[in-house]
Steps between C-alpha positions, in 0.01 A plus 500: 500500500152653499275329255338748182161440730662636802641794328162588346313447809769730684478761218133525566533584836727718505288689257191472706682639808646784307152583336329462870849763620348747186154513606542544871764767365196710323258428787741659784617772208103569421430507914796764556392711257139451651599603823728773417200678308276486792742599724554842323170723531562677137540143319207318764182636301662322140612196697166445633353499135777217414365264824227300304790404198766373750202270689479363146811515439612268794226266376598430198861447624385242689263334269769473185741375762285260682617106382284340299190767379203283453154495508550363897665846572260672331193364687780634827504786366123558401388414867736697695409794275132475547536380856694780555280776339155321653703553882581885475101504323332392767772651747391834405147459477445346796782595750472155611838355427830751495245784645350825407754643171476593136705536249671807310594586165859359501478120427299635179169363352246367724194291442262573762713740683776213523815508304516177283892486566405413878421188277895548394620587809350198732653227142860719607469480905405126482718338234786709626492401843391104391802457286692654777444234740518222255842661453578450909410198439254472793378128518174586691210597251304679818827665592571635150120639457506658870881583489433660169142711605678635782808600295182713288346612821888688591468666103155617593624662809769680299234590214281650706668805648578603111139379283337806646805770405525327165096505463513094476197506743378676791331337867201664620690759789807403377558235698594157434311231713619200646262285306677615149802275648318215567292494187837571315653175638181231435448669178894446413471124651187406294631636193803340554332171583425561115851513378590200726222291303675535146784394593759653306868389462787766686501812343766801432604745737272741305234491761654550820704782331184685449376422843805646671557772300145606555585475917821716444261749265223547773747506768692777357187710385421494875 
């Protein structure tokens, strides 16, 4: 006979999985949807106005479903944000790290000519693809951070071929160089060096849902 404890402690789970089964639900839903607008040229030009709300979107998903919202998550969040924005800053002004590029009107409102959801995006890219290797439940800390930047360096190489058609960004002659890739993946491993420090307990399936639906997205939009 299960004890009143048991059965309470079983409830709760089974609530939690079937709240973490709704919100994965609305992020693959909200990606379909995504993808079928900016597949079809008559719906693409409305769809690109809607980009900016579903980056937010996906970030507050994962913030009201991260375990455990404190002020240590919040400092996370605060310095992959401004990390983040600082990186594509002084990426485009100097051409130094990802290369020669700027940015278009699509990811929205800028602050010196760079979009503050790049702030946004980076939080996404990096707790998404954290989380997903706590979830494979990689022992190595090195092998989770470099397993994990090359796993962003892959999405980059799908992004690419689609941020200048969407008007994401465009490189100087339209080309993509090699050292975009490599500043992709020590960028990804410091900032996920970051995430390793706070050490947060296992989290949901929310993450890694948004990571992979974002590879099926890009790849499809190919």
């Amino acid at each position: 006979m299960e004890r009143p404890e048991d059965i309470r402690s079983n409830r709760y789970l089974l609530a939690l999985h079937e709240r973490t089964a709704n919100w994965v639900r609305i992020i693959v839903i909200f990606h379909l949807i995504g993808l079928a607008g900016l597949y079809f040229s008559p719906t693409k030009p409305y769809f690109l106005q809607l980009v900016p709300y579903h980056l937010l979107l996906m970030a507050v998903i994962l913030i009201i479903n991260h375990d455990r919202l404190n002020l240590k998550f919040l400092y996370f969040f605060v310095a992959i944000f401004i990390a983040g924005w600082l990186i594509e800053y002084f990426g485009v002004r100097t051409g130094q790290l990802f290369g020669d590029y700027s940015y278009g009107k699509t990811l929205g409102f800028s602050i010196k000519s760079i979009p503050v959801l790049m702030g946004i995006n980076w939080f996404i890219l990096i707790y998404s693809a954290a989380v997903s290797m706590q979830l494979l439940r990689i022992r190595s800390m090195l092998f989770r951070i470099f397993f994990g930047a090359g796993l962003l360096v892959v999405l980059d190489f799908l992004i690419e071929p689609v941020a200048a058609r969407l008007n994401y960004w465009h490189w100087v002659d339209n080309e993509v160089p090699l050292q975009n890739y490599l500043c992709w993946f020590i960028v990804s491993a410091v900032l996920l060096f970051v995430f390793e420090q706070f050490k947060f307990k296992k989290q949901s399936m929310v993450g890694p849902a948004i990571l992979i639906c974002q590879f099926i997205f890009f790849a499809l939009l190919q």
